[in-house]
N, C-alpha and C positions, 0 to 999 in steps of 0.2 A: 765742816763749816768753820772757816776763820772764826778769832776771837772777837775779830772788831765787828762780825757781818753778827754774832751773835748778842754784842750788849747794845748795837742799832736795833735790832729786830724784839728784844727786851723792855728795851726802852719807847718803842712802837707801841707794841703791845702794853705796858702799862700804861700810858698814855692814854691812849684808846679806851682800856678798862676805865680808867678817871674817869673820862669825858661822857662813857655812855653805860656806865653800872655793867657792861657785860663783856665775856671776851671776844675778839676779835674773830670772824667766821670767813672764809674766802672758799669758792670752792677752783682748785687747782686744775682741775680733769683737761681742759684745752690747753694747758701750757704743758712743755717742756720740764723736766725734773732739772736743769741746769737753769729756768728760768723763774722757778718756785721764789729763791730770795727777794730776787726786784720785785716779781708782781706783787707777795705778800707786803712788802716797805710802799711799793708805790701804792696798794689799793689802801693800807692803812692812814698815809699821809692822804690823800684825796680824802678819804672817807671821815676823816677829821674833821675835814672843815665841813661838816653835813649839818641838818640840825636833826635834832632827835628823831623826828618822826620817819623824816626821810632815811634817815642811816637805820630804822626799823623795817623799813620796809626791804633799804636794799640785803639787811642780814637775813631777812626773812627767803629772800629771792635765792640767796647765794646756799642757805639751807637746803632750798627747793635746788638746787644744783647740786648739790651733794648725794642727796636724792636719790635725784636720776643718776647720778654717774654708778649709783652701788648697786642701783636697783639693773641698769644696764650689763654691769660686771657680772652679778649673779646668773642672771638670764643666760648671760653668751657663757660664763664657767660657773655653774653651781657646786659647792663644796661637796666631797664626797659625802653620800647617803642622803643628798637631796636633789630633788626632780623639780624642775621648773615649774611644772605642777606646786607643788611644797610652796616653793619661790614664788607664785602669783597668788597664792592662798594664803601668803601668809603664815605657815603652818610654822610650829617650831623648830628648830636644828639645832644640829653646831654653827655657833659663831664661830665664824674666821676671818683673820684680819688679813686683809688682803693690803699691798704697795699705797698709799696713800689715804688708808682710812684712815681716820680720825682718833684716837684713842680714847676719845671723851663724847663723842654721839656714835655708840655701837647703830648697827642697825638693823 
């Protein structure tokens, strides 16, 4: 990632944090890995101008997408020494961090 796409995308992100005490959440799964920059810049600029309750609810939503996208991942490839069984149960495994998990909401 360029340097300039990196102190934009910094600067988003504090931003955001100021405005709503928490950090920014997107969830990415229907885009493009070459289109990850813009939407990340473009849904934070939109989501600025929200007011609080609303920008709760849509981080809430965008959470509930994250979700799904990991809870879908495991089902169709479960990490080895876990059965989808495991995976709809809930049961414990090994975490493994798959292409666009989050580093900061394991799941």
């Amino acid at each position: 990632m360029p340097g300039a796409a990196l102190t934009a995308l910094a600067a988003a992100h504090a931003a955001y944090e100021s405005r709503f005490g928490h950090s920014f959440v997107i969830c990415l799964s229907k885009y493009r890995p070459a289109e990850h920059l813009d939407e990340i810049l473009a849904g934070v600029h939109t989501r600025l101008a929200h007011e609080r309750d609303v920008e709760q609810d849509v981080a809430a939503e965008e959470l509930r997408g994250l979700a799904r996208s990991r809870l879908a991942q495991l089902m169709a490839d479960p990490p080895d020494g876990m059965s989808v069984a495991a995976v709809t149960a809930g049961a414990p495994g090994p975490h493994t961090t798959r292409p666009g998990d989050s580093p900061s909401v394991p799941l």
